[in-house]
LUMMI-810663 format. One record per residue (C-alpha): x, y, z; residue in three letters. Coordinates in steps of 0.001 Angstrom, whole numbers, plus 524288, in hexadecimal, padded with zeros to 5 digits. Example, Ala and Ser with C-alpha at 12.3 -4.5 7.8 and 13.67 -1.06 7.14 Angstrom:
BEGIN
8300C7EE6C81E78ALA;835667FBDC81BE4SER;
This chain:
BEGIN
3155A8E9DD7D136UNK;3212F8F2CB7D5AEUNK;32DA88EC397D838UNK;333298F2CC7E63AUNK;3427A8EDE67E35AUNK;343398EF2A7D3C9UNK;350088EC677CD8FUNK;35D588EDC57D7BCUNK;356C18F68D7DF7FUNK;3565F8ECB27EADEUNK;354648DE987F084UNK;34D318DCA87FD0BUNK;34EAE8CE6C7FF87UNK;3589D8C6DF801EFUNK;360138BD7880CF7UNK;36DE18BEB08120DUNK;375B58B56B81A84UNK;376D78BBCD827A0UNK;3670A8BB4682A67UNK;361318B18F8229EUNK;361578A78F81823UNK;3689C8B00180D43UNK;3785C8AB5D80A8BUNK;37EF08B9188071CUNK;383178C1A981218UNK;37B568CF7581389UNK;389098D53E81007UNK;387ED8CBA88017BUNK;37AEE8CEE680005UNK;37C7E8DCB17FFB1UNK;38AD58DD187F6A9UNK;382978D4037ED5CUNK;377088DDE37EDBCUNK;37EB28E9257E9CBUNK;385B08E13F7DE7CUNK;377DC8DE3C7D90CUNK;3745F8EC437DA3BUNK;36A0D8EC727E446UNK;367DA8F9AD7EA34UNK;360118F25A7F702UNK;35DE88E5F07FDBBUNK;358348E0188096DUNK;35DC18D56181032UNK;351DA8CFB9815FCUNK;354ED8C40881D1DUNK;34B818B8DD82363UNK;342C58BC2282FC1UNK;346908B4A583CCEUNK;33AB88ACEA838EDUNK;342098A7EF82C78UNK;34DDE8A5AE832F1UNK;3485889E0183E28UNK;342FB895AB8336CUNK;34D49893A682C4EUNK;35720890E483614UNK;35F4989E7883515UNK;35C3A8A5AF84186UNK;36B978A62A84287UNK;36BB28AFA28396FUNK;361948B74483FA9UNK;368198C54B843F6UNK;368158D16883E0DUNK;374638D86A84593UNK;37C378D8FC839AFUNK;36FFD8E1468327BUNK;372DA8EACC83BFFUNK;3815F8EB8583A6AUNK;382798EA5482A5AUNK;384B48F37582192UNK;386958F148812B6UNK;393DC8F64F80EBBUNK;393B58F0B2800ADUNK;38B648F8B77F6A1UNK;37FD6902747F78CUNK;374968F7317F7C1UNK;36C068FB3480265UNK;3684E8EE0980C4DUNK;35B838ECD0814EAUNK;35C3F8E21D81DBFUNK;34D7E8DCCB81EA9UNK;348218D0708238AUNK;33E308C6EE81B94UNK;3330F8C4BF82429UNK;32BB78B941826A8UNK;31CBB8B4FB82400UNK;31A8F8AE2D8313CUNK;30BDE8AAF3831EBUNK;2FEBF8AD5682DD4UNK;2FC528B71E8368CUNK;3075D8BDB482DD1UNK;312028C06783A92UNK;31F398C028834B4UNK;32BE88BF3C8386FUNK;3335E8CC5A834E2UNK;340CD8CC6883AF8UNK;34D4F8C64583D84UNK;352508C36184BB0UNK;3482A8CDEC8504BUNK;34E9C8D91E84516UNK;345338DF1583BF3UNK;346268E49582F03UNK;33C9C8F18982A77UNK;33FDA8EA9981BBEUNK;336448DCB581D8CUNK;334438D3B38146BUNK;3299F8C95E81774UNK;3293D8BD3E812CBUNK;3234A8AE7E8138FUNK;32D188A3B78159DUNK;326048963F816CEUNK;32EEA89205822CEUNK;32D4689C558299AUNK;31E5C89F6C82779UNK;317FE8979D831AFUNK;308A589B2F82F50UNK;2FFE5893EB82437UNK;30408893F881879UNK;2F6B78961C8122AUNK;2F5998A233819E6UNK;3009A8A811815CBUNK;2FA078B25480D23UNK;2F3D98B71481A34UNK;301D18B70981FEFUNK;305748BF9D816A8UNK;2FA768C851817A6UNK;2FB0E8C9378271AUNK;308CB8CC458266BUNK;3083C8D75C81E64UNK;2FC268DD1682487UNK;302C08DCC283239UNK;3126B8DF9B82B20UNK;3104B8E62C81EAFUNK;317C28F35082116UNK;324AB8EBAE826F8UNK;323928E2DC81AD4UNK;32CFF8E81D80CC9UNK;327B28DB0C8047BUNK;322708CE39804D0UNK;32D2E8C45080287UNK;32C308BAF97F8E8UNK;31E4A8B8D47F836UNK;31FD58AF4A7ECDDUNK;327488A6747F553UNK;3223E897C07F0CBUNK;321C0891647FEEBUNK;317698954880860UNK;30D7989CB67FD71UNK;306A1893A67F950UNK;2FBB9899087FF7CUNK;2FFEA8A5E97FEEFUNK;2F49A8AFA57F616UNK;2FF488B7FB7EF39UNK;2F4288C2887E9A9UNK;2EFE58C4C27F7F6UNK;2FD9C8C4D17FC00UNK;300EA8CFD87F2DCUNK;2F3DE8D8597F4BCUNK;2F5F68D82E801E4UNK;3046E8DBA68002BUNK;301188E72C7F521UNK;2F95F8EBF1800C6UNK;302728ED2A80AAFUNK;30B508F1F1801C8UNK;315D78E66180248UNK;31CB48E2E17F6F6UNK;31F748D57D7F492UNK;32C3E8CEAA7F134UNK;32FD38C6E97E476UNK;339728BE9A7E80AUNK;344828B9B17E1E5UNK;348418ACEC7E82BUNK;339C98A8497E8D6UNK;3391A8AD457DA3AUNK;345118A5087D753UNK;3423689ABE7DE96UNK;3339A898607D8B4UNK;32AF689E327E281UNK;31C6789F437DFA5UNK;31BA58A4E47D3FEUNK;30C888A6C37D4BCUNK;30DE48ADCA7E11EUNK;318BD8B6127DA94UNK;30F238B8797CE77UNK;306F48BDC97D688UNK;30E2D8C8897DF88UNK;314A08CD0D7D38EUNK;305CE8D0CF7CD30UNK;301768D6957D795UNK;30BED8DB7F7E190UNK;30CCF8E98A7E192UNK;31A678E9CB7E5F9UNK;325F48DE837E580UNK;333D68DED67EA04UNK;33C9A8D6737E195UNK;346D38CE4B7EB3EUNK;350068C4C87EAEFUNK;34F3A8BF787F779UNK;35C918BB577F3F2UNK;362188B20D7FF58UNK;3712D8B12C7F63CUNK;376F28BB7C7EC47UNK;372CC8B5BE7E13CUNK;363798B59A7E50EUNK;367938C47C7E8FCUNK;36CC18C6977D932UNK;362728BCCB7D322UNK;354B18BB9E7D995UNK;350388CA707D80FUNK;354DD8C9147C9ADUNK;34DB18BC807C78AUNK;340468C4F77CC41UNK;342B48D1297C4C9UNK;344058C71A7B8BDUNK;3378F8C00D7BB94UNK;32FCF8CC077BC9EUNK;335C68D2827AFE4UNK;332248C4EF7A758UNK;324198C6407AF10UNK;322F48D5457ABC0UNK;321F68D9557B829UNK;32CE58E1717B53CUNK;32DFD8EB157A762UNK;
């Protein structure tokens, strides 16, 4: 299993304040990155699927993206978007307000996934047949709500073939996700990124660190 982000070398998941559900500012996020050490990060806020959900479609623009420009350290900053599983047909939902991102992170998000649950392994599997070069990782695939269905080993085969890494996440690590499912894409995943998915600075210090510990103690890592 190669790790894609090893070390400081970069974070690529994460949720600021002006697009989504994340409290620091883009400008916090990326003075906080540089005092950790990070070289790169992606900002990769909620789809307008998520938002619509959730109640934030206020926050849905992406003007300032256009307009920013980091004038604290040297970290370099992608602004992505986290995609949404929509269905088992595997559509998704892959911008904000109507913007794009060529950095795409797709992801399932029980409120927001609006097909059968005990197809969602076919989901998956649609979505990356008909998306799989726009798509950088698989969010969170460990996620505890809305897998319970979800074949992990297919998930990953399928996801090894298409050449898609998968994501272990932090806050669904820290926050007990399903740890069989997690088991699982670490065995037989070809390729992980390591993310925080940190929605406050201390998630963006702690979650990555919490991972990188886990899979030392497991000997995944020398």
């Amino acid at each position: 299993m190669e790790i894609v982000n090893p070390g400081l070398s970069g974070d690529y998941h994460m949720h600021s304040l002006q697009y989504s559900d994340g409290l620091p500012t883009i400008d916090e996020i990326v003075q906080y990155a540089g005092r950790l050490g990070l070289e790169e990060i992606a900002i990769t806020d909620h789809s307008q699927a998520a938002l619509d959900r959730s109640g934030l479609t206020k926050k849905a623009h992406r003007s300032i993206v256009q307009r920013w420009e980091n004038v604290h350290n040297d970290v370099k900053v992608i602004f992505g978007v986290e995609g949404d599983l929509l269905d088992e047909e595997g559509n998704i939902c892959e911008d904000i307000a109507g913007h794009t991102s060529d950095f795409l992170i797709l992801s399932l998000h029980h409120q927001v996934y609006q097909g059968n649950f005990s197809k969602v392994t076919e989901a998956y599997l649609k979505a990356m047949e008909k998306y799989g070069q726009k798509i950088r990782f698989l969010g969170h695939p460990h996620i505890q709500k809305g897998t319970e269905h979800l074949d992990m080993a297919a998930l990953v085969e399928a996801a090894n073939h298409h050449d898609i890494p998968l994501e272990f996440n932090g806050r669904y690590f820290r926050q007990g996700g399903n740890a069989d499912n997690l088991q699982i894409m670490l065995q037989k995943a070809d390729r992980i990124y390591v993310n925080s998915d940190a929605h406050t600075l201390s998630e963006l210090r702690d979650h990555r660190r919490a991972c990188f510990n886990f899979l030392k103690q497991e000997s995944y890592l020398s």
